[in-house]
ROLO-722499 format. One line per field, with one value per residue (C-alpha): x, y, z. Coordinates in nm, 3 decimals. Layout:
<atoms>
c1 <- c(X ...)
c2 <- c(Y ...)
c3 <- c(Z ...)
</atoms>
This chain:
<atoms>
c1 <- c(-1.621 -1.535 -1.206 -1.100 -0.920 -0.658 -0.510 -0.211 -0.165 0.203 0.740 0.593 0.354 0.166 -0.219 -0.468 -0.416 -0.658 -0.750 -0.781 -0.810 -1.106 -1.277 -1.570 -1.941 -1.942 -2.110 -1.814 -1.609 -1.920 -1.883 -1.533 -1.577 -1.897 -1.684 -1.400 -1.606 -1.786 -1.391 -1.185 -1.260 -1.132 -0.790 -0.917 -0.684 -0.781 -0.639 -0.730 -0.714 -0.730 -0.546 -0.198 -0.272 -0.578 -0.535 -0.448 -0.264 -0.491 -0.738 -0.489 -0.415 -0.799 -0.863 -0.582 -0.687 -1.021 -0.937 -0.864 -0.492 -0.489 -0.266 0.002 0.218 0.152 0.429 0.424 0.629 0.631 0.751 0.851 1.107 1.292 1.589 1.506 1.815 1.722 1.382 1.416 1.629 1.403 1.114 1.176 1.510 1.903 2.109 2.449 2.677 2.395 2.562 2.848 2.790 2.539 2.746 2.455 2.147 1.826 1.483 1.226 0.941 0.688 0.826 0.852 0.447 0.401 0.068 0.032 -0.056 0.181 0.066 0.219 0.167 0.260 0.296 0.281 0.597 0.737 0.952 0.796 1.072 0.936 0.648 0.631 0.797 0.529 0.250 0.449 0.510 0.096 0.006 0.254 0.254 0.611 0.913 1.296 1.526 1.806 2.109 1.849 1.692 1.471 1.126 0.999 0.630 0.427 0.129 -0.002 -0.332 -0.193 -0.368 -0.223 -0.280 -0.221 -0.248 -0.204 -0.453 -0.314 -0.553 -0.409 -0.086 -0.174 -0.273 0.092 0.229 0.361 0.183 0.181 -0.246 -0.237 -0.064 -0.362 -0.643 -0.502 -0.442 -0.816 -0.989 -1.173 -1.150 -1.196 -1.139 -1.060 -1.219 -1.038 -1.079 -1.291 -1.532 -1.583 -1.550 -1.797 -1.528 -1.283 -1.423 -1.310 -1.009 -0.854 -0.954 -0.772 -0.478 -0.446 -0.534 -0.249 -0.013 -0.200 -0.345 -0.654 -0.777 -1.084 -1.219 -1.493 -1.753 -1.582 -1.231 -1.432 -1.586 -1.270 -1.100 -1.402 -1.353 -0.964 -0.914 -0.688 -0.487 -0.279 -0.606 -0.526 -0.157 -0.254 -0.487 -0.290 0.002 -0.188 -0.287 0.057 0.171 -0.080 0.014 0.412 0.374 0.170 -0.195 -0.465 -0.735 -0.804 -1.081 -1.077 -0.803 -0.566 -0.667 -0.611 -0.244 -0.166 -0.245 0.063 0.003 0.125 -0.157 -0.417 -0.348 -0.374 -0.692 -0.869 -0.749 -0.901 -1.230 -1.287 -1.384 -1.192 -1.339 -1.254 -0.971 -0.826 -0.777 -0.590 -0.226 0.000 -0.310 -0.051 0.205 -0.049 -0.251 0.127 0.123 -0.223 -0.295 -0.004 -0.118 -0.398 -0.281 0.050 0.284 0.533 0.885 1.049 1.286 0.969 0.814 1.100 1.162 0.767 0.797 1.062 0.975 0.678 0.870 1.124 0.799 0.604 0.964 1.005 0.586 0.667 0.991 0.810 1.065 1.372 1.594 1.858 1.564 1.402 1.713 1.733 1.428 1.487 1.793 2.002 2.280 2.184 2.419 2.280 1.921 2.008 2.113 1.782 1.590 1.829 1.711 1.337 1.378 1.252 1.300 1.284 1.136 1.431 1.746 1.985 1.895)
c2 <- c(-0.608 -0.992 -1.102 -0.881 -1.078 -0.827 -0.702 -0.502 -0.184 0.289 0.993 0.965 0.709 0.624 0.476 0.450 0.324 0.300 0.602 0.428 0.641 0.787 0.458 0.509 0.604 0.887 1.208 1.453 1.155 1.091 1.447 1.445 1.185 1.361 1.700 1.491 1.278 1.647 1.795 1.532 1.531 1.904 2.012 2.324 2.334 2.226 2.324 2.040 2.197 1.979 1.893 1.721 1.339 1.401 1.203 1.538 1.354 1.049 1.279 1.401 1.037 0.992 1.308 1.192 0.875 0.972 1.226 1.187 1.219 0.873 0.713 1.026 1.038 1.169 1.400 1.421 1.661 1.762 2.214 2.177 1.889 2.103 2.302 2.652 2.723 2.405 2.491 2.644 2.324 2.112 2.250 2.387 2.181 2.289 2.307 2.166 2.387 2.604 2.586 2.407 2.026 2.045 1.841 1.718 1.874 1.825 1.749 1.949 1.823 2.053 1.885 1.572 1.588 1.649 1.482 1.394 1.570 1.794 1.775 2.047 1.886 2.209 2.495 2.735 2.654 2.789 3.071 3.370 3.404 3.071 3.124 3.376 3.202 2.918 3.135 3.237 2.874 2.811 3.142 3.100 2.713 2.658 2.647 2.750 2.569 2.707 2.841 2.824 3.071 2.872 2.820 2.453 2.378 2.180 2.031 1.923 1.890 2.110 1.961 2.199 2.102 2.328 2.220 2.646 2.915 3.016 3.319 3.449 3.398 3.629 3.869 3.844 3.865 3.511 3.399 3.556 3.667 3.633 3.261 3.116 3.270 3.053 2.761 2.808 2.785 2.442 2.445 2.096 2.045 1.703 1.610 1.542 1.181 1.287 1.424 1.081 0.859 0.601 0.514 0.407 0.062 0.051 0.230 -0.038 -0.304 -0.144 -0.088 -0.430 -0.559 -0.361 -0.629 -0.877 -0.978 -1.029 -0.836 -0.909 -0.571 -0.693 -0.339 -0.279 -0.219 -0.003 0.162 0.252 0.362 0.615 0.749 0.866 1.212 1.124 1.442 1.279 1.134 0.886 0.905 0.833 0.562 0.335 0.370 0.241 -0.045 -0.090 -0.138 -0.370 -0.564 -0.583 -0.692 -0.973 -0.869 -0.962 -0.958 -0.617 -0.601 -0.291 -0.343 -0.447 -0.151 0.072 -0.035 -0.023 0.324 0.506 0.639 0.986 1.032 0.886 1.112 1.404 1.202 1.213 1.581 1.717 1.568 1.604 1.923 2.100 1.959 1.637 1.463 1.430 1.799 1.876 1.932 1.606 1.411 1.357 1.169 0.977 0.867 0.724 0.465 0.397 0.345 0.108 -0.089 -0.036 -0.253 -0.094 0.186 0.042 0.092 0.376 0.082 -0.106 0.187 0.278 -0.064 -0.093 0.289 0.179 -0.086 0.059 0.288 0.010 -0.143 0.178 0.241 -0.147 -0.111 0.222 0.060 -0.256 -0.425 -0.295 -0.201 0.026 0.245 0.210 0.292 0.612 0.716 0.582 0.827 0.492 0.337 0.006 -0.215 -0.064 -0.127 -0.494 -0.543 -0.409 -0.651 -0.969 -0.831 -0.804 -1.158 -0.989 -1.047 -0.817 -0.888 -0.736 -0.794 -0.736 -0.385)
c3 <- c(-0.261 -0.257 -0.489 -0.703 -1.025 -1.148 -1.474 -1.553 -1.550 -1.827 -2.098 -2.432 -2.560 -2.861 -2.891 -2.682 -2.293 -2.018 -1.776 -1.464 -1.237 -1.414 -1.341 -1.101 -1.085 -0.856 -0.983 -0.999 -1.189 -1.456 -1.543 -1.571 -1.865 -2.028 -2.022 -2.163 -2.418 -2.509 -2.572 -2.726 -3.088 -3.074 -3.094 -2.812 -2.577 -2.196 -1.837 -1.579 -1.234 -0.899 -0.596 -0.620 -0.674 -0.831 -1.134 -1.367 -1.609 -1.617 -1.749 -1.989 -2.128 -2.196 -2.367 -2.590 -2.630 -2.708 -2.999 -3.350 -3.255 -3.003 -3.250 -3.231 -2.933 -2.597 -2.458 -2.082 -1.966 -1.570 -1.591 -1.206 -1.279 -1.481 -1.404 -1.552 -1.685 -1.905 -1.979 -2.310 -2.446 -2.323 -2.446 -2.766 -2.862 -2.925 -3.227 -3.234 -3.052 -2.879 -2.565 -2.365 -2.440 -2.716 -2.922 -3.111 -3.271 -2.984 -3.064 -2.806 -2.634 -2.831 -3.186 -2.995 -2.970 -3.347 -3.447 -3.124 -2.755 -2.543 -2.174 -1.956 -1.584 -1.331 -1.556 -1.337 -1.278 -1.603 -1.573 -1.743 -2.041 -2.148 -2.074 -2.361 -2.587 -2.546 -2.602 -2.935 -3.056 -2.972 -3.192 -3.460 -3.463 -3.496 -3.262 -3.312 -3.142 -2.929 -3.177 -3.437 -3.693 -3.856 -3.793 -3.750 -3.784 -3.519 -3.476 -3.149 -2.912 -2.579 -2.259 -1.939 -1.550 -1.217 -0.858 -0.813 -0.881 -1.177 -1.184 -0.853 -0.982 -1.289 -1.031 -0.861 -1.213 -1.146 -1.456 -1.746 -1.826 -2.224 -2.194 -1.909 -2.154 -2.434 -2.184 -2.023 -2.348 -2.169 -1.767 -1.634 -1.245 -1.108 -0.792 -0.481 -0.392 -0.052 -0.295 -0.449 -0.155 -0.356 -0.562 -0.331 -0.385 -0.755 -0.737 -0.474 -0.721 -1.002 -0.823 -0.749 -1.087 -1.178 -0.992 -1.122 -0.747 -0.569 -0.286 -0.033 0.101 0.348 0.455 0.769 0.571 0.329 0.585 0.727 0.396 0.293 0.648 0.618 0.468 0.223 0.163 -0.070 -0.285 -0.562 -0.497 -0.165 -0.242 -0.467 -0.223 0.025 -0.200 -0.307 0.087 0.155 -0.154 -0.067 0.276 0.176 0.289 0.060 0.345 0.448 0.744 0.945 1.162 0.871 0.695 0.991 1.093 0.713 0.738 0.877 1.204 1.164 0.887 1.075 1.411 1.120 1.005 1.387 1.428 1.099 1.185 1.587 1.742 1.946 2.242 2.153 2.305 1.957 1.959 2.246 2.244 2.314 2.157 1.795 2.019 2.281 1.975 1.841 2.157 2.178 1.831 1.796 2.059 2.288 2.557 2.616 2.503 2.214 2.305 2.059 1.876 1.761 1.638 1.454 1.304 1.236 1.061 0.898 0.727 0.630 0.440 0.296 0.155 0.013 -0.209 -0.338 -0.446 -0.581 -0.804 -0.909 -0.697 -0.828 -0.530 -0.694 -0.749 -0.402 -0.249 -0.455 -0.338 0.027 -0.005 0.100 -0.088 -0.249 -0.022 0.295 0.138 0.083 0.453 0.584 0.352 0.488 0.840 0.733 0.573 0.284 -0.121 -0.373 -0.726 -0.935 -0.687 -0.980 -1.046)
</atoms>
C-alpha cells in the first residue's frame, strides 16, 4: 500500500459527513452503497442488520447524508445505553414536573430529529412499553411528552439497526411483531469485515488519515491482517490501527503487525482456523501459544507479559480518547492520578494531559 497521506476524520449532527467505513471496493460493500444510493431519496424507513462493529451506523450517516433531509439533523441514539426506567423521557421528552427532578420542560430525541433522521442503534433493546408507544408516534406522527396531553407533530427519516435476530425475538415475544414490520420496510445487512477482507487495505488507510498520519503497509503485513478473524470487524480494525499509531509504529511488516495484535486474540485466531488435529487445537495450546508467540526463543517471565499486556491496554484507551487521559482512565476503570504514574513509568505523554 506504500504511504498513506491522511485526513481527518465525527450525538446529533447536521449536513453531510463522510461514511468511511463504507469506503472499499469489495462486492458485499458496493452493494451496500447501490442499496443505499437506491433508498435514500425516500423517507421509507430501513433496518441495517450485521454483526457488532460492523459499521451499522456508518451506514446510517450516509443514507442521511444522501437524502433530501442531509441538511436536517441526525439523531443517534444507542436503546441499550439507556436505563429503561428513563427510556420514555428520553425518547419522547418530559414536561416540567413529570417526575422527581424534572424541573424543566425536556425536549425528546424523536422531536430532537425533526426534519432530520432518528437512528435507533440496538433496538431490540427497547423495552416493550416503549416499544409501543414508538410504533404509535411512527403511525400517528406525533409524540407526547411525559406529563403531557398534548400532541406534538414530528417529522423524521427513522433508520433502525440490530446485531440480534429481531425475528426470533418476535417469536419469543421479546419484540413486539407490528413495530419490526414497520421497522423492516427496507432490510439492508452489513457485512462482517471477514467477508470483505479486500478492503482491509483501505480501511487501515482511512483510519490513519483520520490522525492525520502516514502508514507503510508492505504485502507481508497485509497478508497477515486479511488472515486474522477479526471478530470484532471494523471496531476491531481501526483499534488495531489506532494501537499501532500511539505506540509510534508507522512501519507495519508482518512481524509488527503480528505482536500488535494482542496475543489472546490471535491464540483465538489459530484455534478458529486449525483442525482439530492441529496442535493449535489441543488443550493447553491457548497458554503455550502465550510464551511462544511472545518470544520464540524463550518463555517470557509472567511480569513482562503483564507489563507488555498492560501497556497495550494503556495505549488502546489514550487512541480511543484522542489523548485525553481523564477519559482513558475512565475507561481503564483507573483513577486519573494512578493513570498518570503508569505513563511517567512508560515514559509516555499524552496529547491532552490537562483533561
Amino acid at each position: 500500500m506504500g504511504e498513506v497521506p491522511i485526513s481527518g476524520a465525527a450525538s446529533t449532527s447536521r449536513g453531510p459527513r463522510a461514511s468511511a467505513e463504507l469506503i472499499g471496493g469489495s462486492a458485499a460493500m458496493r452493494h451496500v452503497r447501490e442499496t443505499i444510493a437506491r433508498v435514500a431519496p425516500s423517507d421509507a424507513t430501513v433496518l441495517l442488520t450485521g454483526p457488532s462493529g460492523s459499521g451499522k451506523e456508518n451506514a446510517a450517516r450516509a443514507l442521511h447524508a444522501a437524502s433530501p433531509r442531509a441538511a436536517g439533523p441526525f439523531e443517534a441514539v444507542n436503546c441499550g445505553a439507556i436505563p429503561h426506567d428513563l427510556a420514555e423521557a428520553e425518547l419522547f421528552g418530559a414536561e416540567a414536573g413529570a417526575y422527581t427532578g424534572a424541573s424543566r420542560t425536556r425536549i425528546g430525541r424523536l422531536e430532537a430529529a425533526h426534519g432530520g433522521t432518528l437512528f435507533l442503534d440496538e433496538v431490540g433493546d427497547l423495552p416493550l412499553p416503549i416499544q409501543v408507544k414508538l410504533l404509535r408516534a411512527l403511525e400517528t406522527r406525533s409524540v407526547e411528552r411525559l406529563g403531557g396531553g398534548r400532541p406534538i407533530a414530528v417529522d423524521f427519516r427513522l433508520v433502525a439497526a440490530t446485531n440480534v435476530d429481531l425475528e426470533a425475538a418476535v417469536d419469543a415475544r421479546q419484540f413486539r411483531a407490528d413495530l419490526y414490520w414497520r421497522l423492516a420496510v427496507v432490510l439492508l445487512e452489513l457485512p462482517p469485515l471477514a467477508a470483505r477482507l479486500e478492503d482491509i487495505e483501505a480501511l487501515v488507510a482511512h483510519f490513519a488519515d483520520a490522525q492525520r498520519l502516514r502508514l507503510h503497509l508492505p504485502p507481508d503485513g497485509l497478508a497477515r491482517l486479511q488472515a486474522h478473524h477479526w471478530p470484532g470487524n471494523l471496531r476491531e480494525l481501526r483499534n488495531f490501527v489506532d494501537r499501532a499509531l500511539a505506540l509510534g509504529e508507522r512501519l507495519l511488516p508482518a512481524e509488527t503487525v503480528e505482536r500488535l495484535l494482542t496475543p489472546r486474540r490471535r491464540s483465538m485466531d489459530a484455534w478458529l482456523q486449525a483442525p482439530p488435529e492441529t496442535p493449535a487445537a489441543r488443550p493447553g495450546h491457548f497458554a503455550e501459544s502465550l510464551a511462544v508467540e511472545a518470544n520464540p526463543l524463550a518463555p517470557m517471565a509472567l511480569k513482562q507479559l503483564l507489563a507488555e499486556a498492560e501497556a497495550t491496554l494503556i495505549a488502546q484507551a489514550l487512541a480511543a480518547s484522542n489523548g485525553t487521559i481523564a477519559e482513558s482512565a475512565r475507561l481503564l476503570g483507573l483513577k486519573r492520578t494512578t493513570l498518570v504514574e503508569k505513563l511517567k513509568r512508560l515514559g509516555w505523554k499524552a496529547a491532552n494531559e490537562a483533561a
